[in-house]
Backbone as CSV, one residue per row, in Angstrom:
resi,resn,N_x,N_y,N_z,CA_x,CA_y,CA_z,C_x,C_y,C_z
1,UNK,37.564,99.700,90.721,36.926,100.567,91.722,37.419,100.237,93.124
2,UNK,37.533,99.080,93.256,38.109,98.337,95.034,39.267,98.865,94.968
3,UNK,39.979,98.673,93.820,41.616,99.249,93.782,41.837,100.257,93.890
4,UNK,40.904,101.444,93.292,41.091,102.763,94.069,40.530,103.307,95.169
5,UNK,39.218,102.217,95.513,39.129,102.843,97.077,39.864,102.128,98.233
6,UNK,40.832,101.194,97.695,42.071,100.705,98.300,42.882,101.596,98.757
7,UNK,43.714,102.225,97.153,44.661,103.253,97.335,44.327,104.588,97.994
8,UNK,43.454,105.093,98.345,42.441,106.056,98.893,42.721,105.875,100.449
9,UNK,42.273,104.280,100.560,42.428,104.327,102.438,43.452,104.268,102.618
10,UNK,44.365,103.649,102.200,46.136,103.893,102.509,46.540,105.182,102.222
11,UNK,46.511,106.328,101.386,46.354,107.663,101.446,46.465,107.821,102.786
12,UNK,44.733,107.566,103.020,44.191,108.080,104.302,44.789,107.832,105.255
13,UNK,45.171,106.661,105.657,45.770,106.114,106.704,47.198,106.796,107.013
14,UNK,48.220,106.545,105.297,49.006,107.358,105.628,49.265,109.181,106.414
15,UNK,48.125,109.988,105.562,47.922,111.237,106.445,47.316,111.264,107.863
16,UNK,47.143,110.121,108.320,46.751,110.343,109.637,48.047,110.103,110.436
17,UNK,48.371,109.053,109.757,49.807,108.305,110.589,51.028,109.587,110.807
18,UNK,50.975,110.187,109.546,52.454,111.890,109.308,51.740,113.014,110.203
19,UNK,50.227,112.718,109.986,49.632,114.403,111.194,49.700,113.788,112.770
20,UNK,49.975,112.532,113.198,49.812,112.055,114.208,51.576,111.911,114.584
21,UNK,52.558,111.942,113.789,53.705,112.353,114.551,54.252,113.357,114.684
22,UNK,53.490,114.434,113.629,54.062,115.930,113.865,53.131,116.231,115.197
23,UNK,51.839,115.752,115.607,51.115,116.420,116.642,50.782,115.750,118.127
24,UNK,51.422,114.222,118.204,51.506,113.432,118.868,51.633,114.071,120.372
25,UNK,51.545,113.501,121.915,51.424,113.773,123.088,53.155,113.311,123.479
26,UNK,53.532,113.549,124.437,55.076,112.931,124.296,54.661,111.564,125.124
27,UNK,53.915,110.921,125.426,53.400,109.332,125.578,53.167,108.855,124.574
28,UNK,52.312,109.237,123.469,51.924,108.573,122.169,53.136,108.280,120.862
29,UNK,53.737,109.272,121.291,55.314,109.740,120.385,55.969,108.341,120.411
30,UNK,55.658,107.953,121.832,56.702,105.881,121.911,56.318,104.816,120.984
31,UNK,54.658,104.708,120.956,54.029,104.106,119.837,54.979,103.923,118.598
32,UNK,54.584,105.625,117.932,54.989,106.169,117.071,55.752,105.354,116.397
33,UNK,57.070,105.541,117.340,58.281,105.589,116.741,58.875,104.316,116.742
34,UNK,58.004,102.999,116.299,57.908,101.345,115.502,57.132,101.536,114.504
35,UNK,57.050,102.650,113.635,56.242,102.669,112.462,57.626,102.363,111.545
36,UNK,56.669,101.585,111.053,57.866,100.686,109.869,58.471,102.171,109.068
37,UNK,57.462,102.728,108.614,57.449,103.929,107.709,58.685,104.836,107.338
38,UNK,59.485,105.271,106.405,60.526,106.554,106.954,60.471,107.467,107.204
39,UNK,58.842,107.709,106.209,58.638,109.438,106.240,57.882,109.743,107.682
40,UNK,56.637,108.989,108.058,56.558,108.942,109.626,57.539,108.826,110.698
41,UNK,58.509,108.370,110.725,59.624,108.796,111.137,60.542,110.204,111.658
42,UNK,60.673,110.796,110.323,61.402,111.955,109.839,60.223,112.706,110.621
43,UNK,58.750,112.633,110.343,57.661,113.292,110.922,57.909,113.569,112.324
44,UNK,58.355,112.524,112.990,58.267,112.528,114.157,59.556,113.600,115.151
45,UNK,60.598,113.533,114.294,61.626,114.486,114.536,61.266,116.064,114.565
46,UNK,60.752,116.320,113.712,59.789,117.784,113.710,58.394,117.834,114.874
47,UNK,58.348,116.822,115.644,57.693,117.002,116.558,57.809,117.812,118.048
48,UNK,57.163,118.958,118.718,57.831,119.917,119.509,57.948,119.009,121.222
49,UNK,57.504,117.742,121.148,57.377,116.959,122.321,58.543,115.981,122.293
50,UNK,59.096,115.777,121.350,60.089,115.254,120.892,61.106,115.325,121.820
51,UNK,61.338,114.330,122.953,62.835,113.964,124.109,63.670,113.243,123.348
52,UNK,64.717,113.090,124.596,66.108,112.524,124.823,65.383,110.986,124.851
53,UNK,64.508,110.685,125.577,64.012,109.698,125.632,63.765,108.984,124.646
54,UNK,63.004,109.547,123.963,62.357,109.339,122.982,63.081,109.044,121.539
55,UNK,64.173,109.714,121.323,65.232,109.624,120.654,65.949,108.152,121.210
56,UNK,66.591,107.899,122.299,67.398,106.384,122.584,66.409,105.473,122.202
57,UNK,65.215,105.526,122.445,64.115,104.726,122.173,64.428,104.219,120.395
58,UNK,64.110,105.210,120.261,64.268,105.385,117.672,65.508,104.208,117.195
59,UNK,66.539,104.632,118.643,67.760,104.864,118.004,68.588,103.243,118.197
60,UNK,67.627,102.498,119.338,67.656,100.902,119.126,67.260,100.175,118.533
61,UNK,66.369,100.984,117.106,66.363,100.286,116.156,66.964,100.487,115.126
62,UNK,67.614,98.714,114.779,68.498,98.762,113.344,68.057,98.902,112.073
63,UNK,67.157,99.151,111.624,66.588,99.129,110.818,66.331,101.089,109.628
64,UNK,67.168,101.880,110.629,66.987,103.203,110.306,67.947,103.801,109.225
65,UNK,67.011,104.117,108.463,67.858,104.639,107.182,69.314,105.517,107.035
66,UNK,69.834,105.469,106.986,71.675,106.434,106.813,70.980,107.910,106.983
67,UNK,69.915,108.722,105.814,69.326,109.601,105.832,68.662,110.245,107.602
68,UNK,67.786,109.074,108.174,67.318,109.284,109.095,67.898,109.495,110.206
69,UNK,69.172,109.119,110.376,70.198,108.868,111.180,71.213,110.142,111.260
70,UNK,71.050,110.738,109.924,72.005,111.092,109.662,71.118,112.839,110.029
71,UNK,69.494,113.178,110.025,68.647,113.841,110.312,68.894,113.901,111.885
72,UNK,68.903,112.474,112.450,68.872,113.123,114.465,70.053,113.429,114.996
73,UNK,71.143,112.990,113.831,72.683,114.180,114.648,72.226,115.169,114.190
74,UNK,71.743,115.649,113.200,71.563,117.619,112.855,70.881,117.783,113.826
75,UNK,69.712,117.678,114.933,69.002,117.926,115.611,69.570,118.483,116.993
76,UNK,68.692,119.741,117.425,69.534,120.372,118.470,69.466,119.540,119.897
77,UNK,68.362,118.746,120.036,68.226,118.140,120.797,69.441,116.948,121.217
78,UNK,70.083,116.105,120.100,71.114,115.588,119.778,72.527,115.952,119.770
79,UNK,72.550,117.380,119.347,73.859,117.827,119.632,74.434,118.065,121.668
80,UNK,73.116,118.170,122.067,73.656,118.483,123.735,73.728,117.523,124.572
81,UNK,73.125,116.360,123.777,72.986,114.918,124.598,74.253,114.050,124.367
82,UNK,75.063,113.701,125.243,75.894,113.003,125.259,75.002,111.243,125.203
83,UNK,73.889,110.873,125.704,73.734,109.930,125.625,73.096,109.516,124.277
84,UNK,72.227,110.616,123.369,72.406,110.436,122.159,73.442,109.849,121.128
85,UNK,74.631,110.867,121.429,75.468,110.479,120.918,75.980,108.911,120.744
86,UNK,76.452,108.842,122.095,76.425,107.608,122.189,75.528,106.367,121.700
87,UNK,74.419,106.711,121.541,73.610,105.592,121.124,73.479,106.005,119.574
88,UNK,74.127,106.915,119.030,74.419,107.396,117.269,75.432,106.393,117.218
89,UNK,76.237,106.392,117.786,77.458,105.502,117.547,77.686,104.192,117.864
90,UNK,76.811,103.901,117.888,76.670,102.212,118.392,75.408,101.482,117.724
91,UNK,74.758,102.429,116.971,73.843,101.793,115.641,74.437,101.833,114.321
92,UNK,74.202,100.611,113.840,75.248,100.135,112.974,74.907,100.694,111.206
93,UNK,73.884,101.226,111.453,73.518,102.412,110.105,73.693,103.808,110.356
94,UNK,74.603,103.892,111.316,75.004,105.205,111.105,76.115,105.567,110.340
95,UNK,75.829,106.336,109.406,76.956,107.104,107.973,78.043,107.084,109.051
96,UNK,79.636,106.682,107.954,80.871,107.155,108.415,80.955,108.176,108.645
97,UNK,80.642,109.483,107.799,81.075,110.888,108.637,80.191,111.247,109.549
98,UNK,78.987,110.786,110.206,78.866,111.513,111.045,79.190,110.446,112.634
99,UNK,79.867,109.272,112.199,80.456,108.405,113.017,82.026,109.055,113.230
100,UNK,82.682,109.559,112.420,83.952,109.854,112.656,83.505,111.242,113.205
101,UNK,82.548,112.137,113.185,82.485,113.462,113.939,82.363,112.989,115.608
102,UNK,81.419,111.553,115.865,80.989,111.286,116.956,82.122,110.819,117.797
103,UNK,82.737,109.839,117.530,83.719,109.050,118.463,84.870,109.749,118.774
104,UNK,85.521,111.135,118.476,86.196,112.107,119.215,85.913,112.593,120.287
105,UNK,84.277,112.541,120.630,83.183,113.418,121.584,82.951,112.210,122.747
106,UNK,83.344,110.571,122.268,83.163,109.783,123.606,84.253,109.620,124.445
107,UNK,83.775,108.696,125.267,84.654,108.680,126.664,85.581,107.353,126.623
108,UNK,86.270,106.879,126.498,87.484,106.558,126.508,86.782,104.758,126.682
109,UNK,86.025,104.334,127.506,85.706,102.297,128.088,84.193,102.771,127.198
110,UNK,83.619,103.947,126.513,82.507,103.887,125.632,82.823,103.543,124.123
111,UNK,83.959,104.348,123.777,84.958,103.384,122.798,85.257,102.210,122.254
112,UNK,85.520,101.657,123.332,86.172,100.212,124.507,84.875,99.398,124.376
113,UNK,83.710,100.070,124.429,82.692,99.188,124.488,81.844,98.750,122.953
114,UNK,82.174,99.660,122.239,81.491,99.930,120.965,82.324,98.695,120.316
115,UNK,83.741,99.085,120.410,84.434,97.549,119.598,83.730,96.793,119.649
116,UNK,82.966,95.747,120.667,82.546,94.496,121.395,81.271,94.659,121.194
117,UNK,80.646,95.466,120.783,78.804,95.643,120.731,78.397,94.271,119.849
118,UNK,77.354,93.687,120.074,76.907,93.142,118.923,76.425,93.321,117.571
119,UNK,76.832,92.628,116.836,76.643,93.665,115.069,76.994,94.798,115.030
120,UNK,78.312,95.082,116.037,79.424,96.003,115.212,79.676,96.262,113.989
121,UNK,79.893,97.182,112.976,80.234,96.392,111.649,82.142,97.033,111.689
122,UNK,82.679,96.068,111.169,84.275,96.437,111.005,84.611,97.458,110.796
123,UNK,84.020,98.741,110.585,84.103,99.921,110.070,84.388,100.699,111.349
124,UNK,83.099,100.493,112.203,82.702,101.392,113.432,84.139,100.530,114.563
125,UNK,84.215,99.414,114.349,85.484,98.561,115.325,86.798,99.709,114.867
126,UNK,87.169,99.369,113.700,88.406,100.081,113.255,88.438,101.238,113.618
127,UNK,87.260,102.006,113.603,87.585,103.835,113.957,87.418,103.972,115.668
128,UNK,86.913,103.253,115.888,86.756,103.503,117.376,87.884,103.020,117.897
129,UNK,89.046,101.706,117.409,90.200,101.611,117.528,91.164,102.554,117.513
130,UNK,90.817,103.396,116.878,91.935,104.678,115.693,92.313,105.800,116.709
131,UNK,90.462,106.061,117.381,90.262,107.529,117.911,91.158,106.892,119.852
132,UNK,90.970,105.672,120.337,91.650,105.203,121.598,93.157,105.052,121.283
133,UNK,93.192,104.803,120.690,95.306,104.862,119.873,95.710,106.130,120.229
134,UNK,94.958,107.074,119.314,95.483,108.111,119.115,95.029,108.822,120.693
135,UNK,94.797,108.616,121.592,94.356,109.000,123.004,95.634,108.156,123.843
136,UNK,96.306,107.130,123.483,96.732,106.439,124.592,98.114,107.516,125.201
137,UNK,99.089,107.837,124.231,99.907,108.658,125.009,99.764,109.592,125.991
138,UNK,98.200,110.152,126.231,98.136,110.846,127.544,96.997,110.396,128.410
139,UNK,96.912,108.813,128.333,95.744,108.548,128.870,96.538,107.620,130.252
140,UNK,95.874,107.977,131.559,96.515,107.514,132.639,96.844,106.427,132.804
141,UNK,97.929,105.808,133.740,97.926,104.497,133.809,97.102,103.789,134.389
142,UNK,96.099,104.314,135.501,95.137,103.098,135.475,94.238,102.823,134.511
143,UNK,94.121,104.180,133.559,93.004,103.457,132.685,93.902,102.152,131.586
144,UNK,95.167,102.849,131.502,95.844,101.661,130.436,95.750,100.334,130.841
145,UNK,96.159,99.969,132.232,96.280,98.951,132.794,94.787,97.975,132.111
146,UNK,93.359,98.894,132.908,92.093,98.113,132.329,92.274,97.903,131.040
147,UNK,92.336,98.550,129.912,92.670,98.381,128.792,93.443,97.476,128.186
148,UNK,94.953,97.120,128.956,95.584,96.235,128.525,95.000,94.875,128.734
149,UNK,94.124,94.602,130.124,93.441,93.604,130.358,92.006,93.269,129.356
150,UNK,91.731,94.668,128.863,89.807,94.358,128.137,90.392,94.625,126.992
151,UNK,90.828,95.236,126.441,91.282,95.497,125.191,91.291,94.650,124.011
152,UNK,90.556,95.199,122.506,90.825,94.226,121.645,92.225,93.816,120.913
153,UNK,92.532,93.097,120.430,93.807,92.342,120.116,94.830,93.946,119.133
154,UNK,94.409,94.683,118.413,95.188,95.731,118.307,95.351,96.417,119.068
155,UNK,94.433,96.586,120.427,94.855,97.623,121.535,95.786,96.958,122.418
156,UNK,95.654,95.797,122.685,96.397,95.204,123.674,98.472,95.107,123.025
157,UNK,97.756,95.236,121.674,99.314,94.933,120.936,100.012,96.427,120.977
158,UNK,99.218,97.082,121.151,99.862,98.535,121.108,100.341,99.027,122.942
159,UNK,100.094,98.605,123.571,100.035,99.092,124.992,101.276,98.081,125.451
160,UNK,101.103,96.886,124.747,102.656,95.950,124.800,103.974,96.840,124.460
161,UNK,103.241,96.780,123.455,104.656,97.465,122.765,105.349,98.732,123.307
162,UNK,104.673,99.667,124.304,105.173,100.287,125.338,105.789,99.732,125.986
163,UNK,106.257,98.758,126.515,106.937,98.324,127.388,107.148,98.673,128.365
164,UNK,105.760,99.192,129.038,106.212,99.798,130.360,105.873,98.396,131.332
165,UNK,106.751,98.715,132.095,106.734,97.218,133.489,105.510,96.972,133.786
166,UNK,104.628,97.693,134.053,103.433,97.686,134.705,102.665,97.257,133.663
167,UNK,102.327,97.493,132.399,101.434,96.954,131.630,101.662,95.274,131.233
168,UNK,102.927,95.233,131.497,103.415,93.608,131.099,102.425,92.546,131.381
169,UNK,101.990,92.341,132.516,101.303,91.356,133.068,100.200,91.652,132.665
170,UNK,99.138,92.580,132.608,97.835,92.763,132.820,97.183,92.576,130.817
171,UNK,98.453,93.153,130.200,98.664,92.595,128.463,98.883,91.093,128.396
172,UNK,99.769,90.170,129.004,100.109,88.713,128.851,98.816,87.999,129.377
173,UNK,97.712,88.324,129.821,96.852,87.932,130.866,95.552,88.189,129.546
174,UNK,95.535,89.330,129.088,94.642,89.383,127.796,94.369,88.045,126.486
175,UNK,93.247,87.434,127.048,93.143,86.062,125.787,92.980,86.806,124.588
176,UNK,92.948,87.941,123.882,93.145,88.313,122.992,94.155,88.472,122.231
177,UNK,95.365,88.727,122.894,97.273,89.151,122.932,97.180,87.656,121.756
178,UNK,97.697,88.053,120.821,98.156,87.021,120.060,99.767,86.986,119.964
179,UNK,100.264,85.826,119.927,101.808,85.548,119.985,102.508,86.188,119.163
180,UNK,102.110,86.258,118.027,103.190,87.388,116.584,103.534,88.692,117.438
181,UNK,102.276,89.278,118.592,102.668,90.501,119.681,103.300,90.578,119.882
182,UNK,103.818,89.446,120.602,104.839,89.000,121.818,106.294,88.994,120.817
183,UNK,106.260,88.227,120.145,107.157,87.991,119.183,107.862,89.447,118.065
184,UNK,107.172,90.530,118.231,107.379,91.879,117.736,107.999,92.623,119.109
185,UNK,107.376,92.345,119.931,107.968,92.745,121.327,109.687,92.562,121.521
186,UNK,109.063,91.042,121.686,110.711,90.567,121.870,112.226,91.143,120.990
187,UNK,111.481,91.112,119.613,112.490,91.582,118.234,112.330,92.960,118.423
188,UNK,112.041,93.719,119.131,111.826,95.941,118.841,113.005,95.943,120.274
189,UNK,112.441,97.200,120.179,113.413,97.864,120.766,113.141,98.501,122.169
190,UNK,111.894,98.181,122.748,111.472,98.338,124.329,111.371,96.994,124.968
191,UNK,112.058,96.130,124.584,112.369,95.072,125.683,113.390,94.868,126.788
192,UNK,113.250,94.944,127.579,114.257,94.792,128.427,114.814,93.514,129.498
193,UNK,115.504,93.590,130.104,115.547,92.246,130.928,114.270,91.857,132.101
194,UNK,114.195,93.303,132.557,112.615,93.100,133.214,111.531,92.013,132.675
195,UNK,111.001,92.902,131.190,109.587,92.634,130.883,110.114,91.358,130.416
196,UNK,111.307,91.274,129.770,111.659,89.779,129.234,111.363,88.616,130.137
197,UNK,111.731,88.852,131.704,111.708,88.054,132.616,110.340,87.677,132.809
198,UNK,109.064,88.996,132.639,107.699,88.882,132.674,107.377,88.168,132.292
199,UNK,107.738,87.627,130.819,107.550,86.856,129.718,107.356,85.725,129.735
200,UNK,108.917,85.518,129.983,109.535,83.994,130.473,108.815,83.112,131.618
201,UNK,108.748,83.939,132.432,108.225,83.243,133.502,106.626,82.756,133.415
202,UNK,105.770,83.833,132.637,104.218,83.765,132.493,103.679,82.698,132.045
203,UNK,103.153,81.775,132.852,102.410,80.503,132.691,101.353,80.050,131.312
204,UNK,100.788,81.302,130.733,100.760,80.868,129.610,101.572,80.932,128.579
205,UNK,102.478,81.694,128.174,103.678,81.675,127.390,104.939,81.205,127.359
206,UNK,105.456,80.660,128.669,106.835,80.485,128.782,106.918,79.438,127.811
207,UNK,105.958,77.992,127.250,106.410,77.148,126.894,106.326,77.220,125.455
208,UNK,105.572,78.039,125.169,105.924,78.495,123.475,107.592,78.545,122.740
209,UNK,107.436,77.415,122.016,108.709,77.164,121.609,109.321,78.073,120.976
210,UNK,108.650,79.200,119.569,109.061,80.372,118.971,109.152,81.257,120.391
211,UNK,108.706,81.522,121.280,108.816,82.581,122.733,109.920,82.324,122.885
212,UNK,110.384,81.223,123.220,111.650,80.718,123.792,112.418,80.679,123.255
213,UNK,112.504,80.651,122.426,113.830,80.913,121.054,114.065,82.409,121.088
214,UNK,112.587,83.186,120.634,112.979,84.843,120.992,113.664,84.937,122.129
215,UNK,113.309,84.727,123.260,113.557,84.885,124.483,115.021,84.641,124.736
216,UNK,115.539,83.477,124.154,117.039,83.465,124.130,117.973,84.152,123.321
217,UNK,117.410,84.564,122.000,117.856,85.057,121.197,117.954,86.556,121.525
218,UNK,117.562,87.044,122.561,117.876,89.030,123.042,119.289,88.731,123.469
219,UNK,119.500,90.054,123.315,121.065,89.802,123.962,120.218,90.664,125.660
220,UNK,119.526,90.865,125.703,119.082,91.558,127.100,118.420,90.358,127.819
221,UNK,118.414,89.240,127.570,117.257,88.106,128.186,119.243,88.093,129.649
222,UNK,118.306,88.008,130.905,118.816,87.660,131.539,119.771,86.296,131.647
223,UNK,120.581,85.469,132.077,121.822,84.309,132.536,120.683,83.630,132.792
224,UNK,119.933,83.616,133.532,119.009,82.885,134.703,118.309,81.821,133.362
225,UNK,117.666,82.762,132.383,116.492,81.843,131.721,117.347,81.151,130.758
226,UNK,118.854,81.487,130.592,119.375,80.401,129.621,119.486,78.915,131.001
227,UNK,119.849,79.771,131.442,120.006,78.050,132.171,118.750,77.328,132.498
228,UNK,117.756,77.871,132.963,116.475,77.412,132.621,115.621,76.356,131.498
229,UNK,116.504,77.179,130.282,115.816,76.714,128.915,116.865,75.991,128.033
230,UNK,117.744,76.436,128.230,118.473,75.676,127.383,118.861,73.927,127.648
231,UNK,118.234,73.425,128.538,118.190,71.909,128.765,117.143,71.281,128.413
232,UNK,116.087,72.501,127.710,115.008,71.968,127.050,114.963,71.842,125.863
233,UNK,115.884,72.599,125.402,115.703,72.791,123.483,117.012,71.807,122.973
234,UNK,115.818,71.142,121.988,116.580,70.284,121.231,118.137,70.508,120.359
235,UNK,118.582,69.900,120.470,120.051,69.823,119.630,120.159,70.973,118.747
236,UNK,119.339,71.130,117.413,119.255,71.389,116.730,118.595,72.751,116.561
237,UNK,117.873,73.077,117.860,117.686,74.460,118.343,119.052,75.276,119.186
238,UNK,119.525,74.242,119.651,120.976,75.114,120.234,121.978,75.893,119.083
239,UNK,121.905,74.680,117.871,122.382,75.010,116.837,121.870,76.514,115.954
240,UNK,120.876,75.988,115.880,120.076,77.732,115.473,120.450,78.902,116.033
241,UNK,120.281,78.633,117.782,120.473,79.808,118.689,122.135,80.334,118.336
242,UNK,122.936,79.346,118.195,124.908,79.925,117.913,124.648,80.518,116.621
243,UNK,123.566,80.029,115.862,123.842,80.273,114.063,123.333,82.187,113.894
244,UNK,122.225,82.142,114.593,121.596,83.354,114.719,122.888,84.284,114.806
245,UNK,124.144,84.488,115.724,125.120,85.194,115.772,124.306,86.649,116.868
246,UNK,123.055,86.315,117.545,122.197,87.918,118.012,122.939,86.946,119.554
247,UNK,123.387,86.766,119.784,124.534,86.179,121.717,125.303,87.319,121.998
248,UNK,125.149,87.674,123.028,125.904,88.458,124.004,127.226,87.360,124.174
249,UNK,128.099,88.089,124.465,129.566,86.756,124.767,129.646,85.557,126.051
250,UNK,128.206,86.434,127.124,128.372,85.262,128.184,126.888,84.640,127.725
251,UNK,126.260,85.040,127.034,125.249,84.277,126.746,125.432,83.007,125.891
252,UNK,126.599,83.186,124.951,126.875,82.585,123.896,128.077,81.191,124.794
253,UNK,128.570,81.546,126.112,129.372,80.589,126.730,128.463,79.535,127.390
254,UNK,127.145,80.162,127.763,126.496,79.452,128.509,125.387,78.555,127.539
255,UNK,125.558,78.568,126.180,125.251,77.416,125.009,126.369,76.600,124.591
256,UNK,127.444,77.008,124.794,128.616,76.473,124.747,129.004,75.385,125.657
257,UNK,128.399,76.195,126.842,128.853,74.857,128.266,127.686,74.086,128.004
258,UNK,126.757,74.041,127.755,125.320,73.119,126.896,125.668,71.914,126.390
259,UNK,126.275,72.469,125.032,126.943,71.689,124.105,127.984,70.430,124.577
260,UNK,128.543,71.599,125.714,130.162,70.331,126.150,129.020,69.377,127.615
261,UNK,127.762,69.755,127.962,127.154,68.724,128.972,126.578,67.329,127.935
262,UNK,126.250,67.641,127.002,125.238,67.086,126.149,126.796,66.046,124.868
263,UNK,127.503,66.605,125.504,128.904,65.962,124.684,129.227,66.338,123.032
264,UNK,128.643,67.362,122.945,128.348,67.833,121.166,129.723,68.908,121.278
265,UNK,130.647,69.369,121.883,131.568,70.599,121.997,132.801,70.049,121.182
């Protein structure tokens, strides 16, 4: 008998809780919407008091079902709000397709920011990577520049690999830039004596021993940094550098005159 006039008041409770978010005040609606509940929830979306507000509010919590989530993008209220959106795409239960409909519709450092959110999940990192890639060929140079500096370690590797002069520094300066970058850089085919020089000279990289080997090994690395470097590398790296056969003919004299200082010629 307790057990069904148990199940009775939870009934009850429940129909008060679903008639109280379809009919709620748009002050009471804030309450609301920390009801553990889903279907009170969903209730609350069919509510005619129902804001923008009120929605970013829902939508900082992680805890919201794929379904429910996937209910406040259909919503017209949601489709005109850019700041909705945005906060669809930066909760980490939001379904892939209606994450890949969203991140075409953001703004370029909102992207940028979503990578870095906390409890990102690798999914939402990778596509929000995908949709700024596929943007960079007409995206201005000052925004690249910030980018090459904030950028996560695939963006920064991609904006390198342009090789434009100007991104050089503000990419080498990125603690993200991992060396295999640099080292794909050096070996492709947009390096030049410029950015090479960028390279060479840059206080955190110049002394990287694989850098410096690339670095000698271009036939585009300027005269200047062999003479620079080559009084640093061991015997047996000079040897490598002739074996490689990638020497320009005055590059290849000026390991040669090395050899005959060091008495090995």
């Amino acid at each position: 008998m307790n057990e069904r006039k148990s199940g009775l008041l939870l009934d009850a409770d429940m129909v008060r809780r679903l008639r109280s978010a379809l009919t709620a005040s748009g002050a009471e609606l804030f309450s609301l919407l920390q009801d553990p509940v889903a279907e009170v929830l969903r209730s609350l979306l069919k509510n005619s008091r129902l804001s923008e507000d009120h929605l970013l509010v829902l939508l900082k919590r992680r805890d919201l079902t794929e379904d429910l989530l996937k209910a406040i993008s259909q919503l017209k209220l949601g489709e005109g709000s850019h700041r909705i959106k945005v906060a669809l795409a930066k909760n980490p239960g939001t379904p892939g397709t209606v994450l890949q409909s969203l991140l075409p519709q953001l703004y370029l450092f909102e992207l940028l920011e979503l990578c870095y959110l906390p409890g990102v999940t690798p999914d939402q990192k990778v596509a929000a990577e995908r949709v700024i890639l596929q943007r960079l060929p007409t995206t201005a140079m000052g925004n690249k520049i910030t980018m090459a500096r904030r950028g996560t370690a695939t963006l920064v590797d991609a904006l390198l690999k342009e090789g434009d002069i100007r991104l050089m520094e503000p990419c080498l300066q990125n603690p993200r830039l991992r060396e295999v970058s640099i080292l794909q850089f050096l070996n492709g085919p947009h390096a030049t004596a410029e950015t090479i020089s960028v390279i060479a000279r840059h206080p955190r990289w110049k002394q990287r021993p694989n850098l410096k080997m690339a670095i000698l090994k271009n036939r585009k690395t300027p005269a200047v940094w062999f003479t620079v470097c080559l009084p640093t590398l061991k015997t047996q790296d000079l040897h490598a550098l002739v074996a490689s056969r990638k020497l320009a003919p005055g590059q290849k004299q000026l390991v040669d005159e090395e050899f005959k200082k060091r008495g090995l010629s």
